[in-house]
Backbone bond lengths (Angstrom), bond angles and torsions (degrees), N, CA, C in turn:
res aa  C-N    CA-C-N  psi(-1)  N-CA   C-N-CA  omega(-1)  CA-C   N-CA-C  phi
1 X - - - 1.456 - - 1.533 109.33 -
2 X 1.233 111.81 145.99 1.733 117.34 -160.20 1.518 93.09 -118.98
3 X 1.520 99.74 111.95 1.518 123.33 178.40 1.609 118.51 -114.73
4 X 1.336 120.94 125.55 1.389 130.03 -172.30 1.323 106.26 -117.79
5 X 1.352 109.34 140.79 1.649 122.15 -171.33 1.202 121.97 -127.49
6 X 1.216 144.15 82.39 1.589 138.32 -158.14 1.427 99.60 -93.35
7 X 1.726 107.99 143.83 0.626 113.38 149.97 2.135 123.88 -154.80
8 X 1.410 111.54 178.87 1.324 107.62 -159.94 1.666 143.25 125.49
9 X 1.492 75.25 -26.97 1.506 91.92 166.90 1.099 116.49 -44.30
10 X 2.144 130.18 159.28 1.047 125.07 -173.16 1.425 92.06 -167.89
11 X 1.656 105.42 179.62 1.407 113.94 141.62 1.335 126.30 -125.95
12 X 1.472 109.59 138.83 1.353 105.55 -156.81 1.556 103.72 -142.38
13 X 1.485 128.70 169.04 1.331 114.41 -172.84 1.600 107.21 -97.61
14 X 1.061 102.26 -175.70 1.610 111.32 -173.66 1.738 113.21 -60.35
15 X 1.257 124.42 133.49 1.789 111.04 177.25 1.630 79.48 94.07
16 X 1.129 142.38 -49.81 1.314 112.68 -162.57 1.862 119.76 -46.75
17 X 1.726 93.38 -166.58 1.630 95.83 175.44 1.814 92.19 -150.53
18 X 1.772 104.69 136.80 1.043 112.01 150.72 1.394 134.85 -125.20
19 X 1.087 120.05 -169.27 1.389 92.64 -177.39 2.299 101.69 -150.20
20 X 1.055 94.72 111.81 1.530 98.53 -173.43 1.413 120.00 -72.07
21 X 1.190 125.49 173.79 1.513 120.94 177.11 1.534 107.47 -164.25
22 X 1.805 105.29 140.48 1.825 102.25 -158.54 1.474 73.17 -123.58
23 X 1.371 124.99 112.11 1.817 115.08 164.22 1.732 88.13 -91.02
24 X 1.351 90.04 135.92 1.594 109.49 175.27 1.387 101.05 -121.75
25 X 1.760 109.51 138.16 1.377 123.75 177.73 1.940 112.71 -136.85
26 X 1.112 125.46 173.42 1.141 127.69 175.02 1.462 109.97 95.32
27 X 1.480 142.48 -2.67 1.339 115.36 -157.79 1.831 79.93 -170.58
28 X 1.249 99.45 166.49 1.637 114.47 158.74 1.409 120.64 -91.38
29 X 1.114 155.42 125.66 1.254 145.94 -155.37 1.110 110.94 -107.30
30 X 1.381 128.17 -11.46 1.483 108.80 -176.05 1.430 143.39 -43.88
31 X 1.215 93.58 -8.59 1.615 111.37 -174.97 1.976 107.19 -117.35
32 X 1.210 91.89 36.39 1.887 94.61 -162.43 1.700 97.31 -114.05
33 X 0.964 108.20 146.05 1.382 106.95 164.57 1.842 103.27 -117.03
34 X 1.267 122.19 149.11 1.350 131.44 -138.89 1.661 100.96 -129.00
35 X 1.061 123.17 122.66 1.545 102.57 172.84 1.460 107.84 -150.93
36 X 1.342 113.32 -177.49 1.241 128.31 -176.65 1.314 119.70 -134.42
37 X 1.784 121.04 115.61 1.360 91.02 170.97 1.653 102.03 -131.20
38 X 1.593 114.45 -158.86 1.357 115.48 -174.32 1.666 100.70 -138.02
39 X 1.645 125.32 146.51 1.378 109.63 144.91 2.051 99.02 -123.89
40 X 1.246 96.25 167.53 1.416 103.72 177.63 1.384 100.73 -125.07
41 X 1.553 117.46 150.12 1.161 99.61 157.06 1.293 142.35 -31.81
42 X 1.964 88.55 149.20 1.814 87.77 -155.44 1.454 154.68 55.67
43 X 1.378 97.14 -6.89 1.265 126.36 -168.14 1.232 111.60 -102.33
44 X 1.746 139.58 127.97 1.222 131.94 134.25 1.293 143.34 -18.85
45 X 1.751 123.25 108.66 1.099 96.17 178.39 1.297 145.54 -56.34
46 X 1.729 121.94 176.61 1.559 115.66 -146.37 1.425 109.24 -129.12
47 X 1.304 139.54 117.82 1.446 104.66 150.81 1.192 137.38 -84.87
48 X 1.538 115.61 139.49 1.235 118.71 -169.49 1.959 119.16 -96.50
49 X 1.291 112.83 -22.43 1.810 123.39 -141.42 1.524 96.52 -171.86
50 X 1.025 124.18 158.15 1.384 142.38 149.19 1.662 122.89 -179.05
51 X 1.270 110.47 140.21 1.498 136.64 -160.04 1.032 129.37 -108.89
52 X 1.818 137.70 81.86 1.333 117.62 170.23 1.131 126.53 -28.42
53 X 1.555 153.82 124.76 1.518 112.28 148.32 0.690 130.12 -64.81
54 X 1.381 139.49 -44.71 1.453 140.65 175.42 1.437 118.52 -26.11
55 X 0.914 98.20 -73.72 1.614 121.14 -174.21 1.695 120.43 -72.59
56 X 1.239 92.38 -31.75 1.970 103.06 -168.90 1.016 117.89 86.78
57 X 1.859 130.50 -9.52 1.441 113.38 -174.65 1.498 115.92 -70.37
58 X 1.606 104.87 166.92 1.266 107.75 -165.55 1.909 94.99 -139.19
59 X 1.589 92.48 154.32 1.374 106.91 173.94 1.245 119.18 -140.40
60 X 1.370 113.69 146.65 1.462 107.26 -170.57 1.576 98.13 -132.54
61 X 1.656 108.58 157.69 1.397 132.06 164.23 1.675 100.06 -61.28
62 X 1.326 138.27 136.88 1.201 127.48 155.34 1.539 126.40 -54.88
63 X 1.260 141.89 -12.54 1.381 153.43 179.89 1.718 93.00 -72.60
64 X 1.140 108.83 -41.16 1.946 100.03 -173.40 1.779 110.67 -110.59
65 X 1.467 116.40 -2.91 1.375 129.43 177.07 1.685 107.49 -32.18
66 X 1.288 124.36 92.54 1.820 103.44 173.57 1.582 107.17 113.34
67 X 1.246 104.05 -20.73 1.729 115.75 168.67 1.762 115.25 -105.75
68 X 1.471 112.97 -36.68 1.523 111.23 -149.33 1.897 77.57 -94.73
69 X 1.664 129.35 -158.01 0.520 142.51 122.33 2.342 112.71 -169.54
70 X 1.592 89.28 130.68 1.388 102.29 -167.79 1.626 97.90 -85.14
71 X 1.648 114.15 159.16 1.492 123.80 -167.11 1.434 96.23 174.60
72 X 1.547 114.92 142.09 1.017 132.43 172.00 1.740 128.12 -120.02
73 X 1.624 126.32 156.59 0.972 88.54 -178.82 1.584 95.83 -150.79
74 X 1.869 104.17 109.85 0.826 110.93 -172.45 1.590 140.60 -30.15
75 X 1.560 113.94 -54.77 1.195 135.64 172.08 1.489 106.37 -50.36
76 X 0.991 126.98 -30.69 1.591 141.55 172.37 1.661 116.32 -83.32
77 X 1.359 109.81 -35.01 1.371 93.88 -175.57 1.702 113.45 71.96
78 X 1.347 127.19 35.60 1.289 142.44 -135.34 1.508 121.46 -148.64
79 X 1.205 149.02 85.41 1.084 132.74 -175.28 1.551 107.18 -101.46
80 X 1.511 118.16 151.27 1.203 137.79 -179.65 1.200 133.47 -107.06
81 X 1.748 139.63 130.38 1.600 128.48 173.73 1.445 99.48 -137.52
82 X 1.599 95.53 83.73 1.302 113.17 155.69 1.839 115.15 -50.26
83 X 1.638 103.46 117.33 1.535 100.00 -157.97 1.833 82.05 -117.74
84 X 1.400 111.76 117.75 1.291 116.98 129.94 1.753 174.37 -179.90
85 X 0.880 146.84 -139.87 1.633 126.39 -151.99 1.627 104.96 57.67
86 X 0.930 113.58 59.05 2.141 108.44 -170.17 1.388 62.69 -74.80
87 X 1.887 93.21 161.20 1.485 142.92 137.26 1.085 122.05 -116.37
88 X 1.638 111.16 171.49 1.219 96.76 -173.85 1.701 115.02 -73.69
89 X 1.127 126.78 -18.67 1.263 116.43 -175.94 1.798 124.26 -69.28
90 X 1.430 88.85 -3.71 1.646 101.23 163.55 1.797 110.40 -75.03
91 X 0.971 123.97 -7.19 1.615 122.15 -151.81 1.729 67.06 -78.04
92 X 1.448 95.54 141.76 1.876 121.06 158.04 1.485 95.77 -179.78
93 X 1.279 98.04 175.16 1.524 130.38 149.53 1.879 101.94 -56.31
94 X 1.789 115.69 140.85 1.386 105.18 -179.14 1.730 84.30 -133.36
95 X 1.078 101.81 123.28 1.402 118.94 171.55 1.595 123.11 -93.98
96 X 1.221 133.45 120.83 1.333 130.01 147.91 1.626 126.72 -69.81
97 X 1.521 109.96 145.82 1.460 102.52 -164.84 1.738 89.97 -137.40
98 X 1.531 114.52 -178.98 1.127 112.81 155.40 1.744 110.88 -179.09
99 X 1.295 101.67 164.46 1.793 109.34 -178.51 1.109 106.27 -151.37
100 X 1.476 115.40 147.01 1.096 137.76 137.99 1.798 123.64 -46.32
101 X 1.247 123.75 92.25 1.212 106.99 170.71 1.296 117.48 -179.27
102 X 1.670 145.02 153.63 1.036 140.38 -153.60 1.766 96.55 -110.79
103 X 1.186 109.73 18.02 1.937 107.62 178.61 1.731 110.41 -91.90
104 X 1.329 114.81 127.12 1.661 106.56 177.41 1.689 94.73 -47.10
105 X 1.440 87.46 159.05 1.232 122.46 -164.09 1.961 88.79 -91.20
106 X 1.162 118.77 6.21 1.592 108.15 167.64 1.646 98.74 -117.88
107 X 0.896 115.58 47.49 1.315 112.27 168.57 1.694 99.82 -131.90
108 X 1.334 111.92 -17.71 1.596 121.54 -161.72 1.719 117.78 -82.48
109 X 1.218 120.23 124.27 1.176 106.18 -173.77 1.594 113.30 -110.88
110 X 1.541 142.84 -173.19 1.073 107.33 -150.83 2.069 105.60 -89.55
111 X 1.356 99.92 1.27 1.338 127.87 -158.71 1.805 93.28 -78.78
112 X 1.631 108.31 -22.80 1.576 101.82 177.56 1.339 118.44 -109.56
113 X 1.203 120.74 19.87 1.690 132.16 162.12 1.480 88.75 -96.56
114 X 1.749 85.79 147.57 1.446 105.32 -164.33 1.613 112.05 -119.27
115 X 1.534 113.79 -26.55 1.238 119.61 160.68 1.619 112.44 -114.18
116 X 1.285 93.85 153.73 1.738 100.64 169.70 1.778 110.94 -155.29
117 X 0.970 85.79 -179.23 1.805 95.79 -170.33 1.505 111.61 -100.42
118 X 1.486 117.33 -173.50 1.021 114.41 179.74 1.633 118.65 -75.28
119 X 1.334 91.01 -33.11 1.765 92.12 -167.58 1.363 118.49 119.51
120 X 1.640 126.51 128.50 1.030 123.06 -179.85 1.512 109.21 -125.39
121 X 1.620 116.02 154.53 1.460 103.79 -162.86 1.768 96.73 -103.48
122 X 1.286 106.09 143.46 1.861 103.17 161.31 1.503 92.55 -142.20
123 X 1.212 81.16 137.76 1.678 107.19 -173.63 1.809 108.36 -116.59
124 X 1.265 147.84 103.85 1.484 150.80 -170.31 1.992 106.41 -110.86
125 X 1.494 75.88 101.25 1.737 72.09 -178.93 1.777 100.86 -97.57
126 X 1.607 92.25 163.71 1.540 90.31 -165.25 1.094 101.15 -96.74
């Protein structure tokens, strides 16, 4: 069974940088696509990032394009969302997700990741 664990969350002020972490266990991933998303209050969840492993490519939501950046690390079993310049409109819940599957990861919605984590909170006050 494929279990994801985030952690990193914080609160931090505006301009800051954090940096998240999804340790993933249970499975080999090479065939996983990796992602990250967020909801905030009231809000629908979001995607933010997502990660071949195989390959390393990465995709981003345009709202974090140039700020976020996703990375994995094999030997770790570990994926990363280097977060930064947060604002506050980043503050949510940040979820790790993941699948089995050979479909780009822009075709994926959050309804086709099959595992996810608990959730980590970042809060960006202004």
């Amino acid at each position: 069974q494929v279990q994801l664990v985030e952690s990193g969350g914080g609160l931090v002020q505006a301009g800051d940088s954090l940096r998240l972490s999804c340790a993933a266990s249970g499975s080999t991933f090479s065939t996983y696509v990796m992602a990250w998303f967020r909801q905030a209050p009231g809000k629908e969840r979001e995607f933010v990032a997502a990660i071949r492993w195989s390959a390393g490519s990465s995709y981003y939501d345009d709202s974090v394009k140039g700020r976020f950046t996703i990375s994995r690390d094999s030997a770790k079993n570990t994926v990363y969302l280097q977060m930064n310049n947060l604002k506050p409109e980043d503050t949510a819940v940040y979820y790790c997700a993941a699948v089995s599957t050979a479909l780009s990861p822009l075709l994926l919605g959050s309804n086709d990741y099959r595992y996810w984590g608990q959730g980590t909170q970042v809060t960006v006050s202004s």
